[in-house]
The first five atom37 places (N, CA, C, CB, O) and aatype in JSON, in Angstrom:
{
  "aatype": [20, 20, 20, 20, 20, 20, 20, 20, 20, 20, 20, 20, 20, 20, 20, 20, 20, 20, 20, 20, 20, 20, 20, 20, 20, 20, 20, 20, 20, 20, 20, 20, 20, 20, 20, 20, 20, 20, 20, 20, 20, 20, 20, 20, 20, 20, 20, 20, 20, 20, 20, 20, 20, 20, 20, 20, 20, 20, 20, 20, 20, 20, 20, 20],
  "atom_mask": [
    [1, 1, 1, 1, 1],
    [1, 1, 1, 1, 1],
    [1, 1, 1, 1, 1],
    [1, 1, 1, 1, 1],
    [1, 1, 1, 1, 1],
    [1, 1, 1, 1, 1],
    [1, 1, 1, 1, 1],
    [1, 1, 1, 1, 1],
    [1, 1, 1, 1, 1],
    [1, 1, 1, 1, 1],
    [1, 1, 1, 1, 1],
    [1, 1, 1, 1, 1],
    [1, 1, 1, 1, 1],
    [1, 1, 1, 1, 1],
    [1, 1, 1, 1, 1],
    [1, 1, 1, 1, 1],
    [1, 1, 1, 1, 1],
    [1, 1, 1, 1, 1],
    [1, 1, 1, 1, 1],
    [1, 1, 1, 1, 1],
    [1, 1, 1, 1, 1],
    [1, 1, 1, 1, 1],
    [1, 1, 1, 1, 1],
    [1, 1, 1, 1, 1],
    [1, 1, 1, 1, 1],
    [1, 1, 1, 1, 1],
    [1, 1, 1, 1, 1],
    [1, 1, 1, 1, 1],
    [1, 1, 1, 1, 1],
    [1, 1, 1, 1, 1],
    [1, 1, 1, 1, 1],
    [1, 1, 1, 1, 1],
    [1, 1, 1, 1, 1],
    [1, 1, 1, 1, 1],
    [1, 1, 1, 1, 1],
    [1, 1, 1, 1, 1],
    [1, 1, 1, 1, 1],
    [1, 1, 1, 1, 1],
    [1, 1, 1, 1, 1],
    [1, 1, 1, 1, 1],
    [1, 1, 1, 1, 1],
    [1, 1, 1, 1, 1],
    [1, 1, 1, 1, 1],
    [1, 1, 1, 1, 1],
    [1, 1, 1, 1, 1],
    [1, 1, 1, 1, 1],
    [1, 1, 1, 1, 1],
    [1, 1, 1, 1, 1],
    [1, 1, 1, 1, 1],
    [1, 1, 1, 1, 1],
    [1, 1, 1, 1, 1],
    [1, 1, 1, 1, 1],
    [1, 1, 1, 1, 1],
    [1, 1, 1, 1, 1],
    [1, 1, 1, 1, 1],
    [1, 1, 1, 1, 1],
    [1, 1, 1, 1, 1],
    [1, 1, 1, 1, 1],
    [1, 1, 1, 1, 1],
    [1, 1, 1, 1, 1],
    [1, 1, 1, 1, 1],
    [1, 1, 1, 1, 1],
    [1, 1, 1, 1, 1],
    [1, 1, 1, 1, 1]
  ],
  "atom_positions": [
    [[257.36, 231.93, 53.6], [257.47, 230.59, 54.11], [258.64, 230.56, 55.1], [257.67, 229.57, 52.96], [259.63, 231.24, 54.88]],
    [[258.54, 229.73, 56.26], [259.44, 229.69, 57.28], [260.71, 228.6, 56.89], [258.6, 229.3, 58.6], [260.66, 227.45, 56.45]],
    [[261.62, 229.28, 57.17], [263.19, 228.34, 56.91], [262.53, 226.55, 57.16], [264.85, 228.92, 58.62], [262.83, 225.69, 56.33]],
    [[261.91, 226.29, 58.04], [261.92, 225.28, 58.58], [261.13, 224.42, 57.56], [261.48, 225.41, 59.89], [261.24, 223.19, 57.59]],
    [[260.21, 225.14, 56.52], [259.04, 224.69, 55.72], [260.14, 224.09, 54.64], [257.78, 226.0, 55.16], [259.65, 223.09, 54.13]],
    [[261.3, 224.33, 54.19], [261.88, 224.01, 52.93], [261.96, 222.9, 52.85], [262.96, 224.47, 52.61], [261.67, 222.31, 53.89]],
    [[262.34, 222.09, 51.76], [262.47, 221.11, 51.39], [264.26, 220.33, 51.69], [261.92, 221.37, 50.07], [265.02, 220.26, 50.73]],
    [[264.61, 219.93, 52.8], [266.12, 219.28, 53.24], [266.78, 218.5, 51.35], [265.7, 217.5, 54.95], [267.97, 218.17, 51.27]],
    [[266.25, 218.4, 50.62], [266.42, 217.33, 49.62], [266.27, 218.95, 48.27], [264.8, 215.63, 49.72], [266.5, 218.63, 47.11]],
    [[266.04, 220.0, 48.45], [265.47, 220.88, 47.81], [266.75, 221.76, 46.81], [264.65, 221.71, 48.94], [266.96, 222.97, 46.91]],
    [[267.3, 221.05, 46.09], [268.62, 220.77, 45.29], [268.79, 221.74, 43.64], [268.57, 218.9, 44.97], [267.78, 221.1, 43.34]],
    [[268.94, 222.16, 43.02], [269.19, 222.26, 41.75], [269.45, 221.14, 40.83], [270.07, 222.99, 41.7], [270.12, 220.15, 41.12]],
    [[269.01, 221.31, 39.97], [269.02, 220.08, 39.19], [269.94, 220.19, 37.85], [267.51, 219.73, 38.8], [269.49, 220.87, 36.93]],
    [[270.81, 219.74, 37.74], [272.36, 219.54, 36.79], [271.79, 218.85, 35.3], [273.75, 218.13, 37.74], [270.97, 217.94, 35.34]],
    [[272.06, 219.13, 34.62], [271.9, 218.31, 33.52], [272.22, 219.49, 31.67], [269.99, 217.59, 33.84], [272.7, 220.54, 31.24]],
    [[271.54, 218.29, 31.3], [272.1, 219.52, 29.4], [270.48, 219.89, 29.43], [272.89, 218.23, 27.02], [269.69, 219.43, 30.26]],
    [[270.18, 220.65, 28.53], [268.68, 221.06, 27.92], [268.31, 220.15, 27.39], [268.48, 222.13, 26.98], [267.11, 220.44, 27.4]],
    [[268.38, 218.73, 26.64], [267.47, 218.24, 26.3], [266.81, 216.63, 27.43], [267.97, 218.1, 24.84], [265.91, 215.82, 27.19]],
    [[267.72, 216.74, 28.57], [267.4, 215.45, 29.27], [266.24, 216.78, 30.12], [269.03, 214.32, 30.32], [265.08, 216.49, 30.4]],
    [[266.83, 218.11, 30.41], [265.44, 218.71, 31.31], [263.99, 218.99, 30.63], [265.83, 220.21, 31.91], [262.92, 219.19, 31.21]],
    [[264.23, 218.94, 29.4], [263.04, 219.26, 28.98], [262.22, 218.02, 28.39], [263.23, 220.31, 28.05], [261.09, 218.05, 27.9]],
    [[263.05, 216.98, 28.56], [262.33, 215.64, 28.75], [261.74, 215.19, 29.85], [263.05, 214.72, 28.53], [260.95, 214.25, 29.76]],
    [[262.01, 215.78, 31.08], [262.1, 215.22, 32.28], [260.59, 216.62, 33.01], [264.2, 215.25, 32.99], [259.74, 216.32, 33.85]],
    [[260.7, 217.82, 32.44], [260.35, 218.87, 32.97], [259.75, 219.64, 31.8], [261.44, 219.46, 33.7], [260.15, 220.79, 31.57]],
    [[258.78, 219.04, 31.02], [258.14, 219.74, 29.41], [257.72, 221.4, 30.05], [256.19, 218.62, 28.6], [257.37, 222.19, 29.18]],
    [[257.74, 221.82, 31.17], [257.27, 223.02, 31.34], [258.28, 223.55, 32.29], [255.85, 223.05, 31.77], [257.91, 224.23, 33.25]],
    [[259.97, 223.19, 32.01], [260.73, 224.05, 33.04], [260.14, 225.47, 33.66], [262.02, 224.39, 32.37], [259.69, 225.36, 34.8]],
    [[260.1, 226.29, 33.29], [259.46, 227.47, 33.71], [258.13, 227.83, 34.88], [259.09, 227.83, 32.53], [257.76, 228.7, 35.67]],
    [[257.73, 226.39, 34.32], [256.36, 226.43, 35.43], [256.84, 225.64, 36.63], [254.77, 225.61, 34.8], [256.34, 225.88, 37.73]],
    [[257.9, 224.59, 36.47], [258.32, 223.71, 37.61], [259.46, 224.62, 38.43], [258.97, 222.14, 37.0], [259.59, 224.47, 39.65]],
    [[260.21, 225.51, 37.75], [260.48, 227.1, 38.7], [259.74, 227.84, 39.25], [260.92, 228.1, 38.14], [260.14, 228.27, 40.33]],
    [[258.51, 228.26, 38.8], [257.57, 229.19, 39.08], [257.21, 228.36, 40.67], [256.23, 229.36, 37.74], [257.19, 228.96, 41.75]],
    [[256.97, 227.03, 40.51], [255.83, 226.09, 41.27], [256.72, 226.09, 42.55], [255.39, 224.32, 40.53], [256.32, 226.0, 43.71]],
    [[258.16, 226.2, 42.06], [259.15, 225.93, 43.84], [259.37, 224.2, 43.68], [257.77, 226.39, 45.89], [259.62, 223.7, 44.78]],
    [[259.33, 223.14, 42.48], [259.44, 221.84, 42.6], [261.22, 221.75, 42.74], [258.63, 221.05, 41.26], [261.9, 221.16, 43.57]],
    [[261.63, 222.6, 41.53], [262.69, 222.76, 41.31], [263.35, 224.14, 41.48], [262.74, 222.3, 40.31], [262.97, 225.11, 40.83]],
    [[264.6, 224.22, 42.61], [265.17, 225.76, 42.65], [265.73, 226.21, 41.15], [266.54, 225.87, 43.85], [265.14, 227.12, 40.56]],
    [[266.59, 225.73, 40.69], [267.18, 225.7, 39.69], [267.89, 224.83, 38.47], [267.61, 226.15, 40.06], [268.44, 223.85, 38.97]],
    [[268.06, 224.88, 37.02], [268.37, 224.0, 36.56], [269.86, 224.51, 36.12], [267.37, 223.56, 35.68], [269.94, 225.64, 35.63]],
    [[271.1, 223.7, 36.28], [272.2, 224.29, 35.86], [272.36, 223.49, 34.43], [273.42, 224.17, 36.96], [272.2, 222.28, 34.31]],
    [[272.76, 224.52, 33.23], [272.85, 223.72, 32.3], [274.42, 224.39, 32.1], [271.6, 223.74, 31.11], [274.71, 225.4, 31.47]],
    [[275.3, 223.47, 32.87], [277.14, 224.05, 32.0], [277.25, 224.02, 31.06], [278.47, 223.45, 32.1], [276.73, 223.13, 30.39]],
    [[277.75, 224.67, 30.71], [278.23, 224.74, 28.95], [277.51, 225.31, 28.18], [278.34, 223.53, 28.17], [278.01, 225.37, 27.06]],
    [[276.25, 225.91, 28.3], [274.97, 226.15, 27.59], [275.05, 227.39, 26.86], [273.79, 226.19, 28.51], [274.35, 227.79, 25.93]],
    [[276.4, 228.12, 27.69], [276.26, 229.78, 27.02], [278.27, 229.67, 26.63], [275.51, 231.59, 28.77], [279.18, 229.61, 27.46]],
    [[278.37, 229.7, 25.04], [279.5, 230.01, 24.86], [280.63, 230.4, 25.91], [279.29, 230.8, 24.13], [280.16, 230.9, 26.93]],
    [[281.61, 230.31, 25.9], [282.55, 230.81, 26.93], [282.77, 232.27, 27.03], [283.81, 230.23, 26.73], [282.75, 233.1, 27.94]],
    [[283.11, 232.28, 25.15], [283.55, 233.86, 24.7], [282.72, 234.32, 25.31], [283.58, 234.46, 23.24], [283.19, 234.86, 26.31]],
    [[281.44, 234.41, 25.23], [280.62, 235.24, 25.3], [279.82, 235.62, 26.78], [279.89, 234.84, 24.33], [278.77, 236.25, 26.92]],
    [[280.82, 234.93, 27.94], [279.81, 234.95, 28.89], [280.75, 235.97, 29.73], [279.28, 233.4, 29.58], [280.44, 235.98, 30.93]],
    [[281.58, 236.64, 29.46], [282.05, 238.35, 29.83], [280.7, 238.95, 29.54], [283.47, 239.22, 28.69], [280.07, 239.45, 30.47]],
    [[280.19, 238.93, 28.33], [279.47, 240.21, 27.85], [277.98, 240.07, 28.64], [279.31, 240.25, 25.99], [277.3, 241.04, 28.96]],
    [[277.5, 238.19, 28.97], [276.46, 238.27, 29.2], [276.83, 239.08, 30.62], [275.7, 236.97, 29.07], [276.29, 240.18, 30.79]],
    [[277.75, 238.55, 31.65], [278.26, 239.23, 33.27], [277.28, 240.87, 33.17], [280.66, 239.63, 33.36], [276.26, 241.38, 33.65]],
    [[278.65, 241.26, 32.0], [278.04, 242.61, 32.22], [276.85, 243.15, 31.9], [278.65, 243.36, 31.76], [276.83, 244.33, 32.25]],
    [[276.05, 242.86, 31.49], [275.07, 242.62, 30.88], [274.2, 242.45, 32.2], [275.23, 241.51, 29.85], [273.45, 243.39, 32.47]],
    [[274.21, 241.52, 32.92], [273.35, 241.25, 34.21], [273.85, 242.32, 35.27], [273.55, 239.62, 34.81], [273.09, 242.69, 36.17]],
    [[275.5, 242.93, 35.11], [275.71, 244.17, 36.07], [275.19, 245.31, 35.54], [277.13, 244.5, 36.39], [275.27, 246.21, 36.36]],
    [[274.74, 245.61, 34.65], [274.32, 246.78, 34.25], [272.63, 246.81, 34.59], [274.76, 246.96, 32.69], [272.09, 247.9, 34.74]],
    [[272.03, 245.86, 34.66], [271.01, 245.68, 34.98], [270.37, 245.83, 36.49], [270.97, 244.74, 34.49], [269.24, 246.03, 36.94]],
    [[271.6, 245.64, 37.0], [271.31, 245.64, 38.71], [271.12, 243.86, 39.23], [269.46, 246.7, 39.09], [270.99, 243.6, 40.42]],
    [[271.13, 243.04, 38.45], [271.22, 241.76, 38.88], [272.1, 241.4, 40.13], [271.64, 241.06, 37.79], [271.7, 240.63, 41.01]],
    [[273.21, 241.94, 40.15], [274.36, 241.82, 41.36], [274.12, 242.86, 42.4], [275.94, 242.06, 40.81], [274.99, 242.85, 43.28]],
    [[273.06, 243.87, 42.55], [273.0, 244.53, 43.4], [272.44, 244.41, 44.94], [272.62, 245.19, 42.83], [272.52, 245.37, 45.7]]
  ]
}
């Protein structure tokens, strides 16, 4: 698709997990579809623990 085709309004969408999955009963498919780029849910993954997920996505090649 050409830069020009995107959506100007074509945003991530902020919220906790239970207002998106009220709003979006099939997050996954409304990613798949391109309605929604992304959903940010802060806070969603422990703090401690989000070193281990990092590396975890670098070992994978995610950052490559």
């Amino acid at each position: 698709m050409p830069v020009t085709d995107l959506k100007a309004d074509w945003m991530p969408l902020e919220a906790n997990a239970k207002s998106i999955a009220s709003q979006y009963p099939e997050p996954l498919v409304t990613l798949s579809e391109g309605d929604v780029p992304a959903f940010v849910l802060r806070g969603a993954y422990p703090i401690t623990d989000c070193r281990t997920l990092i590396d975890r996505f670098e070992q994978r090649g995610y950052f490559s």
